[in-house]
C-alpha positions as CSV (number, residue, x, y, z in Angstrom):
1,X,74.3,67.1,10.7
2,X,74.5,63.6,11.7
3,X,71.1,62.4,14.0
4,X,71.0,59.2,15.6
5,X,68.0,57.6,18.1
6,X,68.1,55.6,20.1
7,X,65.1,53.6,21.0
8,X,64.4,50.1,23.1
9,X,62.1,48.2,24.8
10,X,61.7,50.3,28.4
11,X,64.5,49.1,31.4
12,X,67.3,48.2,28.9
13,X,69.5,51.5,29.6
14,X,69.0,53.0,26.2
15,X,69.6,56.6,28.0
16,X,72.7,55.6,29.2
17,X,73.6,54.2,25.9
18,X,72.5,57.5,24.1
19,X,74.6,59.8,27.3
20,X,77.3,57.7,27.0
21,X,77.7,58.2,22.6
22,X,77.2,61.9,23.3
23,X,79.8,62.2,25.5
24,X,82.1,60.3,23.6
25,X,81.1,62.6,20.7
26,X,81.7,65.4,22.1
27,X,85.1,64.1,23.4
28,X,86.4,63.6,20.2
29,X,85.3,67.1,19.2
30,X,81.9,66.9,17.3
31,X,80.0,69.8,18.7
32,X,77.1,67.6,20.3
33,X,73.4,68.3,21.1
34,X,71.4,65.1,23.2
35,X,67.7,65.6,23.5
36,X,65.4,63.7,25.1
37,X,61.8,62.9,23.7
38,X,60.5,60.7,26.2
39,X,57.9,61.6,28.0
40,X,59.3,60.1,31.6
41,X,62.6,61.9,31.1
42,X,65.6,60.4,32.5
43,X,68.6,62.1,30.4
44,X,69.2,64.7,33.4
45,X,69.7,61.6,35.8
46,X,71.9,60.1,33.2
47,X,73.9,63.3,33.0
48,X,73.6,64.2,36.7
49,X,73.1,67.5,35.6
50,X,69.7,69.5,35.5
51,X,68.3,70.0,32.0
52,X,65.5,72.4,30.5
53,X,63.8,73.0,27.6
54,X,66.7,74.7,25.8
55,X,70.5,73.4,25.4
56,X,72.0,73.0,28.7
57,X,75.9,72.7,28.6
58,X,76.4,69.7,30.2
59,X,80.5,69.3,29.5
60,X,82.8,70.9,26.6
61,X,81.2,70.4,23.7
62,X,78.1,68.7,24.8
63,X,74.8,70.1,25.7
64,X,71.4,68.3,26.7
65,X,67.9,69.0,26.5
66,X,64.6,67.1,27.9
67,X,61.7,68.9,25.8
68,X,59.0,70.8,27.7
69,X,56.0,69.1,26.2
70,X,53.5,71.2,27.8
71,X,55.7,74.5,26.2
72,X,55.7,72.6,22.9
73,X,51.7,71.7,22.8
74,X,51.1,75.1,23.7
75,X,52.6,76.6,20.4
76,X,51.7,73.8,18.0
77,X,48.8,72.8,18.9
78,X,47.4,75.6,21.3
79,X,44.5,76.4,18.6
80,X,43.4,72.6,17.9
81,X,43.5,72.2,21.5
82,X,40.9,74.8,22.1
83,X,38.7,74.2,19.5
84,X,38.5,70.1,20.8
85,X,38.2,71.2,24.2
86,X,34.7,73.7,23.1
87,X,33.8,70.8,21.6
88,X,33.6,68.4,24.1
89,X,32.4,70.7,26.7
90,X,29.2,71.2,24.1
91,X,28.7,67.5,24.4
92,X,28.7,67.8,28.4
93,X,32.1,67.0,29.3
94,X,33.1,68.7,32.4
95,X,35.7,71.0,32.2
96,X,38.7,69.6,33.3
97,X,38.0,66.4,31.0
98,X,37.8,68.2,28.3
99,X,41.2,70.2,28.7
100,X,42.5,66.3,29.4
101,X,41.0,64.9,26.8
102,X,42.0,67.8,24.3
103,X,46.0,66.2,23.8
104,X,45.3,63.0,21.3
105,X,47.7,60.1,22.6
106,X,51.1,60.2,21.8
107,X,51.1,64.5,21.5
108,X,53.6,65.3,23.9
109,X,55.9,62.5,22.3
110,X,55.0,63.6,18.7
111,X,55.8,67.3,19.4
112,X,59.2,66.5,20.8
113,X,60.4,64.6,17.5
114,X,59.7,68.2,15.8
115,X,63.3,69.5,17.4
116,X,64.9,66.8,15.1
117,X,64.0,69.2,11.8
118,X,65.0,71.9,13.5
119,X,68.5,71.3,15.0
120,X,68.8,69.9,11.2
121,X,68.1,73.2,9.8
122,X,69.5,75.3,12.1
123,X,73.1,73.6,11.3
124,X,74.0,74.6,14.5
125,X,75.3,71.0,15.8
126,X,77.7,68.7,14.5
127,X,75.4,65.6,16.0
128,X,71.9,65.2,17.8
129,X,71.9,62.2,19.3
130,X,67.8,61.4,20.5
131,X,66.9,59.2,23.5
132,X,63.4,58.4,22.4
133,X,60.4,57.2,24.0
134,X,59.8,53.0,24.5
135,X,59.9,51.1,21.4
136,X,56.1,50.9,20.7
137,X,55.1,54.5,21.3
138,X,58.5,55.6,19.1
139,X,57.0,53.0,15.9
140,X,53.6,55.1,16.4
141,X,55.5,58.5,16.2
142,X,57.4,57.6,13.3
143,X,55.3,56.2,11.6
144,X,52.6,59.3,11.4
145,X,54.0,61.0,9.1
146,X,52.5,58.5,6.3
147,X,49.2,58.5,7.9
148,X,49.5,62.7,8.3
149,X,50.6,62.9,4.4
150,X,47.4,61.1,3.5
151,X,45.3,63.5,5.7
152,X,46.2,66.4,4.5
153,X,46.3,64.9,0.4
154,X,42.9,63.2,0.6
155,X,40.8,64.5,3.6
156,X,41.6,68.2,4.8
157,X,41.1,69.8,1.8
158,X,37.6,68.1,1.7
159,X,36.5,68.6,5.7
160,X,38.3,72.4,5.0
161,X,35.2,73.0,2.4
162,X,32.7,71.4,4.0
163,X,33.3,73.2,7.1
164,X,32.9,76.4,5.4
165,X,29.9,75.9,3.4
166,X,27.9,74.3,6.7
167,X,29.8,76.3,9.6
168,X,27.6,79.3,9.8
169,X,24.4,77.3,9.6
170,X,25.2,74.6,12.6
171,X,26.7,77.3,14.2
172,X,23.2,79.4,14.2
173,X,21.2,76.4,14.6
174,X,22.7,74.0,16.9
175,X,25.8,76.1,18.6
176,X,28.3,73.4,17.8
177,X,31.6,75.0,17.3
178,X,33.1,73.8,13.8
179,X,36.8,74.5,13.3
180,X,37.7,77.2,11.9
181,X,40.1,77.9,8.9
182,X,42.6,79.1,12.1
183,X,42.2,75.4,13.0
184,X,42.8,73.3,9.8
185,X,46.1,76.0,9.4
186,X,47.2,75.1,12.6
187,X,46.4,70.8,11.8
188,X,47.9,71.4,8.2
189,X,51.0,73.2,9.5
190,X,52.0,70.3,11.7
191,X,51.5,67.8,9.4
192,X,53.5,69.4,7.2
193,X,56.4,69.8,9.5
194,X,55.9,66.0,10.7
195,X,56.5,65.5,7.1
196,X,59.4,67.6,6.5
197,X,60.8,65.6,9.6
198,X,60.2,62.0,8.0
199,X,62.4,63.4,4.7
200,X,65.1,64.1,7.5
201,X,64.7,60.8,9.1
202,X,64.5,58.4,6.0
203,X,68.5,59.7,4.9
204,X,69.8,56.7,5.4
205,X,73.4,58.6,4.7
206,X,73.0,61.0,7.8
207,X,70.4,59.8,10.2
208,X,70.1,56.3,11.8
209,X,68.4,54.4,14.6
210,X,70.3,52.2,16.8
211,X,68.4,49.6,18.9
212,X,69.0,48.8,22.5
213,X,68.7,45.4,23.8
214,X,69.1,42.8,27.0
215,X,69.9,39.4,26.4
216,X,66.6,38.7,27.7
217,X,63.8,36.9,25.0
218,X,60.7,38.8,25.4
219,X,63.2,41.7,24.9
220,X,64.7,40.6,21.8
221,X,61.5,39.3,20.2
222,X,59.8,43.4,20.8
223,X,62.8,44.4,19.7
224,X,62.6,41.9,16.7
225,X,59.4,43.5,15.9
226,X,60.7,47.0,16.2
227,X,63.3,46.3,13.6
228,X,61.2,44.7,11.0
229,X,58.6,48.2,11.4
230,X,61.6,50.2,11.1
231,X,62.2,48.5,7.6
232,X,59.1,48.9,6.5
233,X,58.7,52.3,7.2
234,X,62.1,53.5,5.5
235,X,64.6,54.3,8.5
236,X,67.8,53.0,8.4
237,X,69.3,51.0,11.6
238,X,72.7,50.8,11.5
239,X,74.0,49.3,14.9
240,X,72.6,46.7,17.7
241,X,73.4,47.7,21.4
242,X,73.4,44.5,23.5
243,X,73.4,45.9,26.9
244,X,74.3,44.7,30.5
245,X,75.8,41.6,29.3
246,X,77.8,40.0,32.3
247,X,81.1,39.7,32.1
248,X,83.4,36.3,31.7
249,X,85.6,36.7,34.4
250,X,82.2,37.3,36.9
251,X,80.9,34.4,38.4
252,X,79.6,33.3,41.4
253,X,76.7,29.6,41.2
254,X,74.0,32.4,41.4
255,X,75.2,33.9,38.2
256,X,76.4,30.8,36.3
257,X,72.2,30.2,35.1
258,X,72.2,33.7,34.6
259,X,75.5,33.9,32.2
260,X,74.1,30.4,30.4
261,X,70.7,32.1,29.6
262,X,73.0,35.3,28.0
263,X,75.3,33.3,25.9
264,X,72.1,31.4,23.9
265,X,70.3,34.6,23.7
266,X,73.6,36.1,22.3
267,X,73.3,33.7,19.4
268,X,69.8,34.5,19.3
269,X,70.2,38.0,18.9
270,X,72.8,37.5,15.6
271,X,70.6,35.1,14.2
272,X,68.2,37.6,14.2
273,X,70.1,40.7,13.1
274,X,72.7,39.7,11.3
275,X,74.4,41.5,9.3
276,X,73.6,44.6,11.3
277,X,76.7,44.8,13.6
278,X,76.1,44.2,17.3
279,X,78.4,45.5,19.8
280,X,78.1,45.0,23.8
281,X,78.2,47.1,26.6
282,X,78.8,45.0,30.0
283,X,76.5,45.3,33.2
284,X,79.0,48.0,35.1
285,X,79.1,47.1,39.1
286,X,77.8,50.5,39.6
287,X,75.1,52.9,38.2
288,X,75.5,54.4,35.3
289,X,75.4,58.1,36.5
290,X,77.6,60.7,35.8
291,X,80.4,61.8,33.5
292,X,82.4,59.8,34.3
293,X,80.7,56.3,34.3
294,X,79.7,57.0,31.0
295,X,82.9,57.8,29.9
296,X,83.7,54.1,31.3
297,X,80.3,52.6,29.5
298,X,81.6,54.1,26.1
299,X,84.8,52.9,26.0
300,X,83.8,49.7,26.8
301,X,81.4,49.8,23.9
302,X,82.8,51.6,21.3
303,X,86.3,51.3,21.9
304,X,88.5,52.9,19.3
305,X,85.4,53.2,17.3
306,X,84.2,56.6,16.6
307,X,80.5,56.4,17.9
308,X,79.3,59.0,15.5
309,X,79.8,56.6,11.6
310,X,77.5,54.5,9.8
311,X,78.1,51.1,11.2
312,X,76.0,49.7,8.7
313,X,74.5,51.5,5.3
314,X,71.5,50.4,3.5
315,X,68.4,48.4,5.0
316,X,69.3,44.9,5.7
317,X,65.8,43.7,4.3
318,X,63.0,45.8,2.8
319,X,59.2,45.1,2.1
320,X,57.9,46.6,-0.9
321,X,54.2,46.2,-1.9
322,X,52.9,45.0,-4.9
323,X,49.2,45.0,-6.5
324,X,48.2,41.7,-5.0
325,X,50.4,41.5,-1.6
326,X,54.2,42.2,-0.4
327,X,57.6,40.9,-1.5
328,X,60.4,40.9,1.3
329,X,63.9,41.0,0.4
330,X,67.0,40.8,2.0
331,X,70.7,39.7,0.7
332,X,72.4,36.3,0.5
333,X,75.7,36.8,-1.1
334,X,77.3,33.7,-2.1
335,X,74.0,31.6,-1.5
336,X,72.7,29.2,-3.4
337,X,68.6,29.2,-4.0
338,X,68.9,25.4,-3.4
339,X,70.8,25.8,0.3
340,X,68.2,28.4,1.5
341,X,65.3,26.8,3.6
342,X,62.4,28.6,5.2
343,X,60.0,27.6,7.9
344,X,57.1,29.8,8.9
345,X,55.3,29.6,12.5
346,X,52.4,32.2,12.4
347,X,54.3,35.8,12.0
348,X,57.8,34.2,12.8
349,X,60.2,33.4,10.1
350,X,63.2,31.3,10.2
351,X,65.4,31.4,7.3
352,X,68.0,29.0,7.1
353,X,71.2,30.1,5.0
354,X,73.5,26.7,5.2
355,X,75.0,27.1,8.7
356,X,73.9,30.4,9.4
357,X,70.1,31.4,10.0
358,X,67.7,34.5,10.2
359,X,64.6,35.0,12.4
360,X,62.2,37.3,11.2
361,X,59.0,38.9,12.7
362,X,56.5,39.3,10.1
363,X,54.7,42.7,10.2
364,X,50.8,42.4,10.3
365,X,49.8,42.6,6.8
366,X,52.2,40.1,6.1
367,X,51.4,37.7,8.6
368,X,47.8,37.2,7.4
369,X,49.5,36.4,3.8
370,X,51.0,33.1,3.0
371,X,54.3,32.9,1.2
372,X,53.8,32.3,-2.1
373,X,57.1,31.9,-3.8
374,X,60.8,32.4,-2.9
375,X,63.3,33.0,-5.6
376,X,66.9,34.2,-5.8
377,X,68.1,37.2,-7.8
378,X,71.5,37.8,-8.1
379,X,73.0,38.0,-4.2
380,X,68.8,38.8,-3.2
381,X,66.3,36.5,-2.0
382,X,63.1,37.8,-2.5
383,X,59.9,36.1,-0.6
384,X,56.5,36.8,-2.1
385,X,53.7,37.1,0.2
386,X,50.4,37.1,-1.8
387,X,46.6,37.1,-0.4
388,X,44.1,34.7,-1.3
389,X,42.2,36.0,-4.8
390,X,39.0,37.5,-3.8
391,X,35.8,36.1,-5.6
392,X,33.9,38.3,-8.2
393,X,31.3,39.6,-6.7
394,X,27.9,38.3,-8.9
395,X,24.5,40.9,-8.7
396,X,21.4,39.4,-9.2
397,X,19.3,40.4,-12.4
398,X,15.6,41.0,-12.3
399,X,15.2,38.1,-14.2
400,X,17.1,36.3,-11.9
401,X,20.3,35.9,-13.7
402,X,23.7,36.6,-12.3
């Protein structure tokens, strides 16, 4: 099955972009699923068509879903919930707190990205096509399935026996509840099927995300940021959506600033992507609402263009770590080392490829690094980020030697 999100900074129409590639989908015959994940749903409006928590058959071939969030916590995560909520009300949290308190950030989000393994295994769908949640809280889902496959390697098993051996006694003594085996089942159990979902997600060869964006700066640098995460996490992007751009033969003196601003950004955005392919979508006079104006927003983005194929295979630039720091690569066919040049401001990166040029945001552990070293192998640049060498630590003898 072929699954594609969609993802954006929030107000750039990346539900309408994600409605409008499922109805075109579906159009040409792929038997088409769109879900949305988002906890502020907005698919139904897109669709003008009311949606539940199971398929909804929206038009021939297409159905849509906005997850029930509160359905889903209660199956996965109905027995953490309770234990967390005895908890707190044993520490004196009133009752209703507690019950609040009792769904960790980002739950109802996390829960919803679980339909992604199983539309996958259920085979039942030709493509799921995923409006996701704003850009920041989509990195966080995505990228918890790392931190949840070192929980349960290096920390479950250990709080699972401790748990046992001292349960019965705090519970006698104190009255604290201590999770049960029921619970660490129920913790273990999603972990594992967060990680099952991160196997389905890092297949570059059936699952991409595609990136929404405005022509817009503080939209294009988040979304920047999104797509060097993406990269480092292992998901493959494979198209740009620049959305609401307006069009040439539009003008009027209060739009001439406005259509200025777009075309620099434009070359912004390609500087900054490149060689992901971008296409554009133009601001429509009217809302996006309906069948049929989506039918209109898809043709003018995709065109001929079947919406469903891999506009782009492989990862344009990857960070891989190394025992002291990172090394960043990314391809420069036909490049010479000596035409390359690189200037760095804080955890922005310009790279300079003769006429053309890349702008990079620097993930965190990479912008505390300095770049070391850049050097050319084959049609790959590589750029070595490497910490500062830490001091060996000297302990003080009794005879006062170190």
């Amino acid at each position: 099955m072929r699954i594609i999100l969609y993802t954006g900074k929030g107000g750039v129409g990346k539900t309408s972009v994600a409605a409008a590639t499922a109805v075109r989908a579906a159009e040409l015959g792929y038997k088409t699923v769109a879900i949305s994940t988002d906890a502020a749903h907005s698919l139904a409006d897109s669709f003008d068509v009311p949606l539940g928590p199971s398929p909804v058959a929206v038009a021939p071939n297409l159905w849509g879903q906005e997850v029930d969030v509160l359905q889903e916590l209660e199956t996965h995560w109905k027995t953490v919930r309770e234990w967390l909520v005895a908890l707190m009300q044993w520490q004196g949290a009133d009752d209703l707190v507690a019950e609040e308190v009792a769904i960790l950030p980002g739950m109802e989000e996390l829960v919803g990205l679980l339909y992604i393994s199983r539309y996958a295994e259920s085979k039942e769908y030709d493509l799921l096509v995923v409006d996701c949640a704003p850009t920041g809280e989509t990195l966080r889902l995505l990228s918890f399935p790392e931190m949840a496959r070192w929980y349960v390697k290096r920390i479950l098993p250990v709080e699972r026996r401790v748990a046992a051996v001292v349960g019965p006694v705090v519970r006698g003594i104190m009255s604290l509840p201590v999770p049960s085996t029921a619970v660490f089942d129920a913790v273990e159990d999603l972990f594992r099927q967060l990680e099952k979902m991160q196997v389905i997600l890092s297949d570059g060869e059936n699952c991409s995300v595609r990136l929404v964006v405005n022509p817009e700066r503080m939209v294009i640098k988040e979304t920047q940021r999104t797509y060097t995460y993406l990269n480092l996490y292992g998901y493959s992007t494979d198209l740009i959506v620049c959305n609401r751009v307006i069009p040439e033969n539009v003008g009027s003196p209060f739009l001439e600033g406005w259509k200025a601003s777009q075309v620099r950004h434009l070359q912004f955005i390609h500087e900054c992507f490149d060689p992901i392919p971008i296409l554009q979508a133009p601001l429509l006079g009217h809302e996006v609402v309906g069948l049929e104006p989506l039918r209109e927003l898809s043709a003018t983005l995709f065109g001929d263009r079947d919406p469903i194929q891999r506009f782009y295979s492989g990862h344009s630039q990857r960070i891989t770590k190394e025992a002291s720091g990172y090394v960043m690569t990314f391809p420069i066919p036909f490049t010479a080392v000596e035409d390359v040049s690189i200037t760095r401001n804080g955890s922005e990166l310009v790279v300079q490829l003769g006429q053309y040029r890349r702008n990079i945001i620097l993930p965190n552990a990479l912008a505390a690094m300095p770049l070391t070293e850049a050097k050319k192998e084959g049609a790959t640049l590589k750029l070595m980020f490497h910490g500062p060498e830490r001091k060996p630590r000297h302990r003080r003898t009794k005879g006062g030697q170190t």
